[in-house]
VMD Tcl script that builds the backbone (N, CA, C; Angstrom):
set m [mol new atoms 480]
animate dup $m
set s [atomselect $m all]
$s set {name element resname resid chain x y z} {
  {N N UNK 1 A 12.355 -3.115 -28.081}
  {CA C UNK 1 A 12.039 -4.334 -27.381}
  {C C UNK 1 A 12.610 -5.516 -28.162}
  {N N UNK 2 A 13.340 -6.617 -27.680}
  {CA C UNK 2 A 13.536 -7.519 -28.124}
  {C C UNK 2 A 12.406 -8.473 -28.864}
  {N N UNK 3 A 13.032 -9.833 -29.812}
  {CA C UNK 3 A 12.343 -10.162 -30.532}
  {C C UNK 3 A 11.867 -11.681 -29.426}
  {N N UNK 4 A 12.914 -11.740 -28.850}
  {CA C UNK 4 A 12.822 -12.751 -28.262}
  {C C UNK 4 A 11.875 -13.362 -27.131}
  {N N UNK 5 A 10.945 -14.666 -26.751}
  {CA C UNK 5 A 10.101 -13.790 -26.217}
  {C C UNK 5 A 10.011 -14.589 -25.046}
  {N N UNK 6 A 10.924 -15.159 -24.183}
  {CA C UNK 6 A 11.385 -15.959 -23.290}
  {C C UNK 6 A 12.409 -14.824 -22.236}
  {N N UNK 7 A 12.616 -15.030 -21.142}
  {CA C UNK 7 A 13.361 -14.144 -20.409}
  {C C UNK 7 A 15.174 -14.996 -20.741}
  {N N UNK 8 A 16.211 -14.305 -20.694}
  {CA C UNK 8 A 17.290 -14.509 -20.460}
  {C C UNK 8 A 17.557 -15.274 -19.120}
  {N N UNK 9 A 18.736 -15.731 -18.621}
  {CA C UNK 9 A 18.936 -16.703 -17.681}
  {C C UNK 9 A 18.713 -15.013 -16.599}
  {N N UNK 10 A 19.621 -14.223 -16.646}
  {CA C UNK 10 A 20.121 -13.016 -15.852}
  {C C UNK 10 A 18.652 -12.257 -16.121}
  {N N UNK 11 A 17.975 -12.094 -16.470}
  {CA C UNK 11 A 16.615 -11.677 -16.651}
  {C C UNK 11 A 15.225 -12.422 -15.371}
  {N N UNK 12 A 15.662 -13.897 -15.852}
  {CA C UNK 12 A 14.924 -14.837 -15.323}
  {C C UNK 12 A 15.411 -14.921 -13.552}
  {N N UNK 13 A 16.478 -14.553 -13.358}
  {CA C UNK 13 A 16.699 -14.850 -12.007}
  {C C UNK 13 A 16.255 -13.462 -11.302}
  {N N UNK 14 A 17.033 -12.487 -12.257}
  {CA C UNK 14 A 16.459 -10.892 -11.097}
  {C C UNK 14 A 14.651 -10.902 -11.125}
  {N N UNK 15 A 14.102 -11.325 -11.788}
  {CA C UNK 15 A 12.464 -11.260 -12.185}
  {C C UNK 15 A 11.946 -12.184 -11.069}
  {N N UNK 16 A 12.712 -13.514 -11.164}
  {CA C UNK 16 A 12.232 -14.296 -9.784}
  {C C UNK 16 A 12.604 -14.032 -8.513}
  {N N UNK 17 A 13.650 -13.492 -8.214}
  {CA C UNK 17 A 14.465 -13.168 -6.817}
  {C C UNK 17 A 13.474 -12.313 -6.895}
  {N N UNK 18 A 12.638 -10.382 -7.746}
  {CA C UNK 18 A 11.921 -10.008 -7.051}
  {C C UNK 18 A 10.551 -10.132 -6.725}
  {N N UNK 19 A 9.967 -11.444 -7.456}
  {CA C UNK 19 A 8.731 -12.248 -6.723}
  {C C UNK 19 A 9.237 -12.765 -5.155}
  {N N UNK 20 A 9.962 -13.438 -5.331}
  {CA C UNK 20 A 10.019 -14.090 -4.384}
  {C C UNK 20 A 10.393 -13.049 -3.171}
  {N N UNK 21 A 10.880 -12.034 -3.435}
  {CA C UNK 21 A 11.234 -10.983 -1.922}
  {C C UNK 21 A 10.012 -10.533 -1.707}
  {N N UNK 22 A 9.114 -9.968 -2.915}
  {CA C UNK 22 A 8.403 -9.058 -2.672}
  {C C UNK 22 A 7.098 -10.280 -2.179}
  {N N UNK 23 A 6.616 -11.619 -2.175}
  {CA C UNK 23 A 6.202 -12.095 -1.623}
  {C C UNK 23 A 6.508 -12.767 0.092}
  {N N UNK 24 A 7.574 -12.724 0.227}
  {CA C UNK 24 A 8.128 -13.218 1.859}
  {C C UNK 24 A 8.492 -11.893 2.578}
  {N N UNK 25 A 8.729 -10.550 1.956}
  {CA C UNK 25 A 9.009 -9.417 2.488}
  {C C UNK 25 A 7.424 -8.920 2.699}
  {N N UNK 26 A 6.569 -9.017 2.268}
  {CA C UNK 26 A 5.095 -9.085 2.599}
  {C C UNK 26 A 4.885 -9.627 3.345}
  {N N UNK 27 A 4.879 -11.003 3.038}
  {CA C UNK 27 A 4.148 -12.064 4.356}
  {C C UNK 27 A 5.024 -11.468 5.637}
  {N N UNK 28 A 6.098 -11.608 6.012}
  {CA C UNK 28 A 6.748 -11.257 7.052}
  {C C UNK 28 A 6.411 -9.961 7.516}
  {N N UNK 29 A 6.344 -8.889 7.258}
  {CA C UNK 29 A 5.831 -7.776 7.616}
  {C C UNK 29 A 4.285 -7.661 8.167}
  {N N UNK 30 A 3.621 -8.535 7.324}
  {CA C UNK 30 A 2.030 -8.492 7.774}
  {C C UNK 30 A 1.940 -9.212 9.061}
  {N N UNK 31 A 2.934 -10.778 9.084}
  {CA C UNK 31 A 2.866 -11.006 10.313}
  {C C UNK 31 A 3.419 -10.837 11.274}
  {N N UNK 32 A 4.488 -9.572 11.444}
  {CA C UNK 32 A 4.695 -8.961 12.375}
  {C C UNK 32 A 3.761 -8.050 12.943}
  {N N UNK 33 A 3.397 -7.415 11.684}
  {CA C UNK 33 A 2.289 -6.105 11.945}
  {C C UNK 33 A 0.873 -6.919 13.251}
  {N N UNK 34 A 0.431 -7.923 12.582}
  {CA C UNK 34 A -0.275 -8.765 13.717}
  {C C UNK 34 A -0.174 -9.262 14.551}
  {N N UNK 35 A 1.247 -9.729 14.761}
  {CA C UNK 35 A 1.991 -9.955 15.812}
  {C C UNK 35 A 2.078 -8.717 16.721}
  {N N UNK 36 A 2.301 -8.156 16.497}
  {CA C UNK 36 A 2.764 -6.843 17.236}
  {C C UNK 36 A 1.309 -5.772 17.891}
  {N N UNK 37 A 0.717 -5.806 16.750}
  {CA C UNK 37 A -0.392 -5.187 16.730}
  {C C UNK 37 A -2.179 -5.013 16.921}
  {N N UNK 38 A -2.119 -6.441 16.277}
  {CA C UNK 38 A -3.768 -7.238 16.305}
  {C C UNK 38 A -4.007 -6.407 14.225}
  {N N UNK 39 A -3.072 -5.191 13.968}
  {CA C UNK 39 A -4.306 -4.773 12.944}
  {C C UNK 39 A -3.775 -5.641 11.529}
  {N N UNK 40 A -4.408 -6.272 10.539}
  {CA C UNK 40 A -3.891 -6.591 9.722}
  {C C UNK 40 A -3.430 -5.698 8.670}
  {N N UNK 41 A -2.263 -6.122 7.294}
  {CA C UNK 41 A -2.118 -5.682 6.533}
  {C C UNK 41 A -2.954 -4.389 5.802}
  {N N UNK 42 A -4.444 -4.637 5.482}
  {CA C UNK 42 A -5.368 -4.350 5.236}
  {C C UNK 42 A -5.439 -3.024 6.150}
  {N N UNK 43 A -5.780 -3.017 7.044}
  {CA C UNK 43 A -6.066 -2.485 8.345}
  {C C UNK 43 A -4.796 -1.567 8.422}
  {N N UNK 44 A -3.711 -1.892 7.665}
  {CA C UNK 44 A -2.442 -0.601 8.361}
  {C C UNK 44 A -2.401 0.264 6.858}
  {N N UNK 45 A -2.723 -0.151 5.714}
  {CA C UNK 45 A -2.565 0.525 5.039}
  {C C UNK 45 A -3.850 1.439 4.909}
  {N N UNK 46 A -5.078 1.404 5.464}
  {CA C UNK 46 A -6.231 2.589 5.553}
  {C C UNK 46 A -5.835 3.048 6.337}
  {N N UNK 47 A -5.413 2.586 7.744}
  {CA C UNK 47 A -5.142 4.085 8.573}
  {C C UNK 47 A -4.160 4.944 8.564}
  {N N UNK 48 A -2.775 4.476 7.866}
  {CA C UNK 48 A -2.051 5.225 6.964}
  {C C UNK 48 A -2.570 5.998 6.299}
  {N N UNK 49 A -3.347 5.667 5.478}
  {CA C UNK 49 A -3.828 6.941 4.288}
  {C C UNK 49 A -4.732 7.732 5.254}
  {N N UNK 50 A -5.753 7.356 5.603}
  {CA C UNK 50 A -6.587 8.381 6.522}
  {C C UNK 50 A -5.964 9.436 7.191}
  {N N UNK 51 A -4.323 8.660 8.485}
  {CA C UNK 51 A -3.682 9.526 9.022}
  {C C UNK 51 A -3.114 10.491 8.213}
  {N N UNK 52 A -2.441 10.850 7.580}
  {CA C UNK 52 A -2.114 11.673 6.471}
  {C C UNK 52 A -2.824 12.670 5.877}
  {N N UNK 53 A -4.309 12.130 5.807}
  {CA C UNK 53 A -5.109 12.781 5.171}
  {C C UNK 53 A -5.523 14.205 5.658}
  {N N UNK 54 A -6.042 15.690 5.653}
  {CA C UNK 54 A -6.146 16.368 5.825}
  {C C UNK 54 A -7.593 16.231 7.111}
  {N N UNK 55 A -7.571 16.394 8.568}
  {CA C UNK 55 A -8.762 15.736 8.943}
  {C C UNK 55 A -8.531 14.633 9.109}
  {N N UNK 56 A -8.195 13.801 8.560}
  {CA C UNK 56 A -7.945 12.314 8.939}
  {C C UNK 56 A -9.411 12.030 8.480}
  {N N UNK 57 A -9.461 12.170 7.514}
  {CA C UNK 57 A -11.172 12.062 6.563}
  {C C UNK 57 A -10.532 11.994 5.062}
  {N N UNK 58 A -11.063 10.852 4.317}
  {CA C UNK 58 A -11.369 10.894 2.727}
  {C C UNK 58 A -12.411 10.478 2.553}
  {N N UNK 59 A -12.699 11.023 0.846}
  {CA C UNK 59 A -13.980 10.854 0.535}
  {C C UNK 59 A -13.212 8.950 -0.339}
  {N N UNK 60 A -14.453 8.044 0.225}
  {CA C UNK 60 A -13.947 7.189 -0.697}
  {C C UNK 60 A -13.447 6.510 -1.887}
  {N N UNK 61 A -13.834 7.384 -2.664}
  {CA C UNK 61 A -13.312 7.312 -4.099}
  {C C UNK 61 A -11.719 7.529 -3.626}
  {N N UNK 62 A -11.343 8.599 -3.683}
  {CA C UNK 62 A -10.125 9.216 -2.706}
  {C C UNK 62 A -9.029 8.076 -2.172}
  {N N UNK 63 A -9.626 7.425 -1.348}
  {CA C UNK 63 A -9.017 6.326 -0.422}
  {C C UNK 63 A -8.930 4.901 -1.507}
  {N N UNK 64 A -10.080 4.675 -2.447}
  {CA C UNK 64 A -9.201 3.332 -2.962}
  {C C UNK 64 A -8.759 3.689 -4.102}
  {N N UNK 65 A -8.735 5.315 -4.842}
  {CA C UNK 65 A -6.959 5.841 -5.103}
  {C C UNK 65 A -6.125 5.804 -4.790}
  {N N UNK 66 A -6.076 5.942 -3.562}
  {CA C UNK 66 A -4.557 5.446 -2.793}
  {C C UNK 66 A -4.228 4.552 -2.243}
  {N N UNK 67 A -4.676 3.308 -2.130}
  {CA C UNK 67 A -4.495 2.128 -2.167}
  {C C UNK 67 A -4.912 1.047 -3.164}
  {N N UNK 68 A -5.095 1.890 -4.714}
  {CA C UNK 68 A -5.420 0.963 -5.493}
  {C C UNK 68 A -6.301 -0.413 -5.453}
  {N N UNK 69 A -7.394 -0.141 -4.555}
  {CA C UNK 69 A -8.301 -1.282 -4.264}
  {C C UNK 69 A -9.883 -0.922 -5.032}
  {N N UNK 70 A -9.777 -2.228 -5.346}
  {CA C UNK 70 A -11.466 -1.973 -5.821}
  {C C UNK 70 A -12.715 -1.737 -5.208}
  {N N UNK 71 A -13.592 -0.909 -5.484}
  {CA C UNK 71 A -14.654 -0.342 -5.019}
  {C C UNK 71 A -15.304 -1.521 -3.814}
  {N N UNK 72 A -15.390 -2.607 -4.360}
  {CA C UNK 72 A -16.520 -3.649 -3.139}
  {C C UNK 72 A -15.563 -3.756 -2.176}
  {N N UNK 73 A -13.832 -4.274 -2.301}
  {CA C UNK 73 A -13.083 -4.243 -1.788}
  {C C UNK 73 A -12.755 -3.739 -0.503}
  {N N UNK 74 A -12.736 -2.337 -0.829}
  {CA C UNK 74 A -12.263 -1.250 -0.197}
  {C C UNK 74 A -13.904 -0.857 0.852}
  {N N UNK 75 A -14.892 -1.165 0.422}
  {CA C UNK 75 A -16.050 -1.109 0.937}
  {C C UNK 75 A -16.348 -2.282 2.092}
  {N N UNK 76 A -15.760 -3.466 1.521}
  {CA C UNK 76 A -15.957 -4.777 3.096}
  {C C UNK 76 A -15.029 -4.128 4.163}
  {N N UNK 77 A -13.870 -3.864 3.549}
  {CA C UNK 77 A -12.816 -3.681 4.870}
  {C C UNK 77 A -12.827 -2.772 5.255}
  {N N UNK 78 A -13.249 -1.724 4.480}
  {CA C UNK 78 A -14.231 -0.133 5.882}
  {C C UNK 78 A -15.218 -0.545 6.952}
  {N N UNK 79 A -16.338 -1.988 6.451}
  {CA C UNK 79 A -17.062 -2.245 7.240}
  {C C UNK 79 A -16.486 -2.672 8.308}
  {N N UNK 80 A -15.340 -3.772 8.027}
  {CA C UNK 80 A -14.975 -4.853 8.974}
  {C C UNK 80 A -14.090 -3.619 10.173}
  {N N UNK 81 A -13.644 -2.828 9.557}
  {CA C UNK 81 A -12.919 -1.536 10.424}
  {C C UNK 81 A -13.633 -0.934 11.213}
  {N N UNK 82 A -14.961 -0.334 10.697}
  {CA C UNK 82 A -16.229 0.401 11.248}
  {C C UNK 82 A -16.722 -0.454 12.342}
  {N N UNK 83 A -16.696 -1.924 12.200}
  {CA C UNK 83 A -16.818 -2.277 13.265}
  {C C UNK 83 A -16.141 -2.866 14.570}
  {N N UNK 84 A -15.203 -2.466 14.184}
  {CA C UNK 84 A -14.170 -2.608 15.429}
  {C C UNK 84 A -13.724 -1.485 15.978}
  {N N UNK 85 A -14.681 -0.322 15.609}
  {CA C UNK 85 A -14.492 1.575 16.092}
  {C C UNK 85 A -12.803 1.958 15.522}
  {N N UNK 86 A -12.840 1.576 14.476}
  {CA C UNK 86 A -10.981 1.896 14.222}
  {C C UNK 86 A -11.706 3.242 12.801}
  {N N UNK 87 A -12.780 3.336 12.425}
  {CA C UNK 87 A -13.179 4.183 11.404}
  {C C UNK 87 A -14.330 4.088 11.791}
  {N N UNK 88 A -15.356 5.544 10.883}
  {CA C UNK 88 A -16.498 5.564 10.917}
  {C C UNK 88 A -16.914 6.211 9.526}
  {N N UNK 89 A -18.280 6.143 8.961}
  {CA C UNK 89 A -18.793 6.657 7.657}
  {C C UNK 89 A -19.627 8.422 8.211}
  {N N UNK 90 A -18.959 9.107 7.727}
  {CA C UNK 90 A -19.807 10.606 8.266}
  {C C UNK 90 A -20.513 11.216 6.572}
  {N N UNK 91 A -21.618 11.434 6.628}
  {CA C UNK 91 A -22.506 11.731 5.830}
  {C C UNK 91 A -21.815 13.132 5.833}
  {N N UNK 92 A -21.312 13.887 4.601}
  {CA C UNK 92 A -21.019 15.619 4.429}
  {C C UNK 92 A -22.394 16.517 3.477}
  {N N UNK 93 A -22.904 17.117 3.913}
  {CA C UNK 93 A -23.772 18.174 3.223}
  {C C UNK 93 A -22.493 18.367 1.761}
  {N N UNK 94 A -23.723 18.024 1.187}
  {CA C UNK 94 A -23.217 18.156 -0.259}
  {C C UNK 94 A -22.941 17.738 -1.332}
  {N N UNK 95 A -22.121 16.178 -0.471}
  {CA C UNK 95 A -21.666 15.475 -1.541}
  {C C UNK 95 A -22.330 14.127 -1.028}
  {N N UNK 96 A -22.251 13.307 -2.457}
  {CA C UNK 96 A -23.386 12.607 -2.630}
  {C C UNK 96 A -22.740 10.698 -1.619}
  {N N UNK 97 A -21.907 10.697 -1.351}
  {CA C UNK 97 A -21.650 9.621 -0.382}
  {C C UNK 97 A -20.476 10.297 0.395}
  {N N UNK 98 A -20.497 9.127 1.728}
  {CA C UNK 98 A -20.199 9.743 3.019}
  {C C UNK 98 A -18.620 9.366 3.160}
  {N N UNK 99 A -17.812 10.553 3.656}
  {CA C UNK 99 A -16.500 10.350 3.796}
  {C C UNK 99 A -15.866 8.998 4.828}
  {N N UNK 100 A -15.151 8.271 4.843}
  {CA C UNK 100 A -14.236 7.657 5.838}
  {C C UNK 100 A -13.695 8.801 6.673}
  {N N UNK 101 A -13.752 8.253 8.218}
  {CA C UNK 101 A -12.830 8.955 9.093}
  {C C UNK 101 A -12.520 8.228 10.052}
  {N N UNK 102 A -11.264 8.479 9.945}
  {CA C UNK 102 A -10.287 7.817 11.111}
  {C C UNK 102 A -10.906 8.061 12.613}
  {N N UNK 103 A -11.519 7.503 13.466}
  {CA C UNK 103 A -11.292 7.445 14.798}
  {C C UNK 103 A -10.300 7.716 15.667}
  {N N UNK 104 A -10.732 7.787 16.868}
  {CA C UNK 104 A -9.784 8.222 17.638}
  {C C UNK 104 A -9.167 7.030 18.194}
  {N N UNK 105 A -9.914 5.986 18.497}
  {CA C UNK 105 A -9.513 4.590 18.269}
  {C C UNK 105 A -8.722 4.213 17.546}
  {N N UNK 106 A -8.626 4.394 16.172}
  {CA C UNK 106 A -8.220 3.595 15.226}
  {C C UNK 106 A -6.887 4.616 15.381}
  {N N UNK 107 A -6.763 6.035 15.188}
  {CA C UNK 107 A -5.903 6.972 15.550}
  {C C UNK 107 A -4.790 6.308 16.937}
  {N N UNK 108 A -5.212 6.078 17.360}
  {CA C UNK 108 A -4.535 5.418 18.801}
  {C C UNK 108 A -3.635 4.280 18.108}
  {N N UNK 109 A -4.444 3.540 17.107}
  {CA C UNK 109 A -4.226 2.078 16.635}
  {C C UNK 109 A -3.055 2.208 15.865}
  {N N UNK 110 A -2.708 3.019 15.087}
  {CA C UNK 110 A -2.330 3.737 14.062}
  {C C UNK 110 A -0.886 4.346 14.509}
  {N N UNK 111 A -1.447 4.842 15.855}
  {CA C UNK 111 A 0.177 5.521 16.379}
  {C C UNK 111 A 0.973 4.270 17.106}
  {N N UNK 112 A 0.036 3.343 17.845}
  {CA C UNK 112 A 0.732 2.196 18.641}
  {C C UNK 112 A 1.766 1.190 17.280}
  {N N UNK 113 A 1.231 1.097 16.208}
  {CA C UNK 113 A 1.358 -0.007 15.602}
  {C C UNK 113 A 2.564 0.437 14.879}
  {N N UNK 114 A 2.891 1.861 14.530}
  {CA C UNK 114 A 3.399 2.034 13.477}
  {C C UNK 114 A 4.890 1.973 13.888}
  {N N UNK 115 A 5.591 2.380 15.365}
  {CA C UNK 115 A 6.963 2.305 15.458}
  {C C UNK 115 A 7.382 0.280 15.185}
  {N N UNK 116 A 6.497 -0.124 15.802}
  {CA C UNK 116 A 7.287 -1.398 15.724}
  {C C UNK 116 A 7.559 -2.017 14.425}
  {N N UNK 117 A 6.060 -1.590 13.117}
  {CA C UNK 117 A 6.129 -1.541 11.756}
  {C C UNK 117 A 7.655 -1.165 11.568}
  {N N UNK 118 A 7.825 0.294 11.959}
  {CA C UNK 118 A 8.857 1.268 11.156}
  {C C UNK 118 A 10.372 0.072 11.351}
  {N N UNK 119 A 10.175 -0.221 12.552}
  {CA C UNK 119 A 11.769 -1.265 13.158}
  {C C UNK 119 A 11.411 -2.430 12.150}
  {N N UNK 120 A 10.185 -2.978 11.992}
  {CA C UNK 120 A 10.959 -4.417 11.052}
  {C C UNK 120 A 11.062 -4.112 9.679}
  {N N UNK 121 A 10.686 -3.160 9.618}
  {CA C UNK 121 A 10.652 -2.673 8.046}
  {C C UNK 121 A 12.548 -2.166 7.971}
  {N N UNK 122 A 12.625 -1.507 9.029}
  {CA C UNK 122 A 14.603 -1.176 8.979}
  {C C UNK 122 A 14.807 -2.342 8.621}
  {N N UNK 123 A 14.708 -3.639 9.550}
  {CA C UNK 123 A 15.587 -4.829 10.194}
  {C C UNK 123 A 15.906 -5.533 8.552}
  {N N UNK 124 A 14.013 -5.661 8.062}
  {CA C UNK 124 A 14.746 -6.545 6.848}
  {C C UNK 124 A 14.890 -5.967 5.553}
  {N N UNK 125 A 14.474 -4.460 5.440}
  {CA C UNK 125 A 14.864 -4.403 4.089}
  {C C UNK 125 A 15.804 -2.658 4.054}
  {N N UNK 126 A 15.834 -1.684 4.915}
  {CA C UNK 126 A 16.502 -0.708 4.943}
  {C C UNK 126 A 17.840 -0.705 5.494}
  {N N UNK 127 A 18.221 -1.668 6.427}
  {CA C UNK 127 A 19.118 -2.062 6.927}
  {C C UNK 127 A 20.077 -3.482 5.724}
  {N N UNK 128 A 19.134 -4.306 4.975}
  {CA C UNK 128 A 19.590 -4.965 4.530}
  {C C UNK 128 A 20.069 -4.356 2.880}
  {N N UNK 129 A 19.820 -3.373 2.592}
  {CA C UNK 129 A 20.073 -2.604 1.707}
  {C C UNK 129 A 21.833 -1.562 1.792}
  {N N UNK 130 A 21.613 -1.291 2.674}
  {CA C UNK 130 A 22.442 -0.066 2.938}
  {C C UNK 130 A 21.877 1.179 2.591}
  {N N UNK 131 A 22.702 2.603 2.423}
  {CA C UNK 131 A 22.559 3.470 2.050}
  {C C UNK 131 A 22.935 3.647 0.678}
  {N N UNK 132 A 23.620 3.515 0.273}
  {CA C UNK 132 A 23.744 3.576 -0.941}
  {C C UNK 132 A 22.871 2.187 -1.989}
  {N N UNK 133 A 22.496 1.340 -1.598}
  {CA C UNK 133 A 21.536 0.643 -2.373}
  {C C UNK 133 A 20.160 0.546 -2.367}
  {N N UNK 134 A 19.949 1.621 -1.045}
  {CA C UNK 134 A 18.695 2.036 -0.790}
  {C C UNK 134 A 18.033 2.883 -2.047}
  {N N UNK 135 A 19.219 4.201 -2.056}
  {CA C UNK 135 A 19.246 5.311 -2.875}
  {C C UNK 135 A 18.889 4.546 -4.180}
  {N N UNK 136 A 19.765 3.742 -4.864}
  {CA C UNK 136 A 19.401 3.145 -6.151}
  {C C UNK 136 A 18.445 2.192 -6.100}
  {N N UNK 137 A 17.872 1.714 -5.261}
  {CA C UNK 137 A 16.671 0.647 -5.316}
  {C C UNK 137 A 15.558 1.910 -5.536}
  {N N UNK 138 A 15.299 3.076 -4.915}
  {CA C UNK 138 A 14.499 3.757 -4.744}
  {C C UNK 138 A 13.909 4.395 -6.602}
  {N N UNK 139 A 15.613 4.692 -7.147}
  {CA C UNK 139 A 15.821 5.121 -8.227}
  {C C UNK 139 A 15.194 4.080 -8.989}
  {N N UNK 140 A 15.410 2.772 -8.990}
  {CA C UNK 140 A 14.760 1.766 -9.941}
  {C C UNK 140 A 13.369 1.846 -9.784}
  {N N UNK 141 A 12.602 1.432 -8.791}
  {CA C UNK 141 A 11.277 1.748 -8.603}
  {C C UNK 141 A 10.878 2.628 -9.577}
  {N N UNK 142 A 11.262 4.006 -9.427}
  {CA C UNK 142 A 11.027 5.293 -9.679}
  {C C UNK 142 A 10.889 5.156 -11.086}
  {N N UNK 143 A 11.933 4.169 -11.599}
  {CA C UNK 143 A 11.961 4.441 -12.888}
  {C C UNK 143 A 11.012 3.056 -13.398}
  {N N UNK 144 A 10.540 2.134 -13.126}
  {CA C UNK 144 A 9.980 0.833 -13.395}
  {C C UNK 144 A 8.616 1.729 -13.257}
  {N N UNK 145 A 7.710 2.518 -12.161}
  {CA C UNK 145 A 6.535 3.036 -12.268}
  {C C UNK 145 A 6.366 4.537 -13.422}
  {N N UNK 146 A 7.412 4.803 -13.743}
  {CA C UNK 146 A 7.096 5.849 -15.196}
  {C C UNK 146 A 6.960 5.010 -16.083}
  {N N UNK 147 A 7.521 3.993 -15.959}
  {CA C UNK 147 A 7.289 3.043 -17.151}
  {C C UNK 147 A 6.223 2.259 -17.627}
  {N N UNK 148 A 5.575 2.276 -16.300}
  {CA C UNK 148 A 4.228 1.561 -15.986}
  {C C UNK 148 A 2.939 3.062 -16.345}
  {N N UNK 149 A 3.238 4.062 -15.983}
  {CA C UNK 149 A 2.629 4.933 -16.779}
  {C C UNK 149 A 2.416 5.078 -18.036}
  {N N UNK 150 A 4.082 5.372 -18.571}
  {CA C UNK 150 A 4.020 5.315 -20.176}
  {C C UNK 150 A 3.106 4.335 -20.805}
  {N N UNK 151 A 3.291 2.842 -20.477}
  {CA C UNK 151 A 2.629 1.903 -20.785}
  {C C UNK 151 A 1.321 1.797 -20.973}
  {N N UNK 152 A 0.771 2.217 -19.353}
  {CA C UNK 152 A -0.564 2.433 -19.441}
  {C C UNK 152 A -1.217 2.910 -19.999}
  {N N UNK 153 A -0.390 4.753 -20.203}
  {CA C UNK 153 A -0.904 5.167 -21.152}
  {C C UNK 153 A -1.265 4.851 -22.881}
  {N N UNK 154 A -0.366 4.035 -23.183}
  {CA C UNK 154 A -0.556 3.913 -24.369}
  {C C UNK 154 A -1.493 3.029 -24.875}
  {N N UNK 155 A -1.534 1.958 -23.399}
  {CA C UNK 155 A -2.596 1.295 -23.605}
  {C C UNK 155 A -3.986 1.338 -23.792}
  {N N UNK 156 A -4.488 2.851 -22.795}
  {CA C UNK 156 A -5.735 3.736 -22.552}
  {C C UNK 156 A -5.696 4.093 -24.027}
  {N N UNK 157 A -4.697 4.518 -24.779}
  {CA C UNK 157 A -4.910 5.240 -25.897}
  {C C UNK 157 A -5.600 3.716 -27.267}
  {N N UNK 158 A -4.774 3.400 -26.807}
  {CA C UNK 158 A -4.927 2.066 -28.123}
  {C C UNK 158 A -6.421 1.824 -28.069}
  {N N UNK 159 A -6.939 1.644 -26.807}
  {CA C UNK 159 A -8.096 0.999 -26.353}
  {C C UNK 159 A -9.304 1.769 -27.054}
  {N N UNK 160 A -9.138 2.983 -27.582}
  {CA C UNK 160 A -10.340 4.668 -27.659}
  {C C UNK 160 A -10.402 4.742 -29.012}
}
mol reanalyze $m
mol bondsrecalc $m
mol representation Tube
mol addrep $m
């Protein structure tokens, strides 16, 4: 690691260009997704994971694993879902709190919403990529979240 502890000019611009995409490539997507859809951001990434899910049921711990959300978090916007019949809470013999499950509603919601998702998601960033810079954007990711592992880990360790 360098000693230096300021970003470079060529540092400083790729670091801001990807705030700034990864904030307007968000906003724009969410408000298409509502545009298009009624479901918000929030709202497309649970029924994603649910759909997927085996059953179209997780146990919640489960679910804000895979969306990296915090426990109260992930608990309002099941409610605010639960009550718009897009999910429901089913009590399982056995285990000690009750799984999320996708509706058939929300299932419906889920299949309507997702082609027009899939098209603006081409329009502004798979299409604006190409194929071959897709491939290496994918590769960078790939390699920026091992890194974020390594890190973590060492951090978990330092911490014990």
């Amino acid at each position: 690691m360098t000693e230096e502890p300021w970003l470079d000019e060529t540092e400083q611009q790729a670091w801001r260009s990807f705030l700034s995409m990864k904030t307007r490539l968000t906003r724009y997507l969410v408000r298409q997704l509502q545009e298009d859809s009624g479901l918000s951001g929030q709202d497309y990434e649970i029924l994603v994971c649910l759909s997927e899910a085996p059953e179209r049921r997780m146990r919640a711990v489960d679910l804000g694993e895979e969306t990296q959300w915090e426990k109260s978090r992930l608990s309002h916007q099941v409610s605010r879902m639960e009550q718009r019949g897009l999910v429901c809470r089913e009590r399982v013999p056995g285990l000690r709190f009750p799984e999320v499950v996708l509706t058939e509603q929300g299932f419906e919601a889920i299949a309507k919403a997702a082609p027009a998702h899939a098209a603006a998601v081409r329009t502004v960033f798979i299409d604006a990529l190409g194929e071959r810079r897709l491939s290496q954007f994918a590769k960078a990711c790939t390699a920026i979240l091992d890194r974020l592992d390594e890190v973590e880990e060492e951090d978990e360790a330092d911490s014990c």
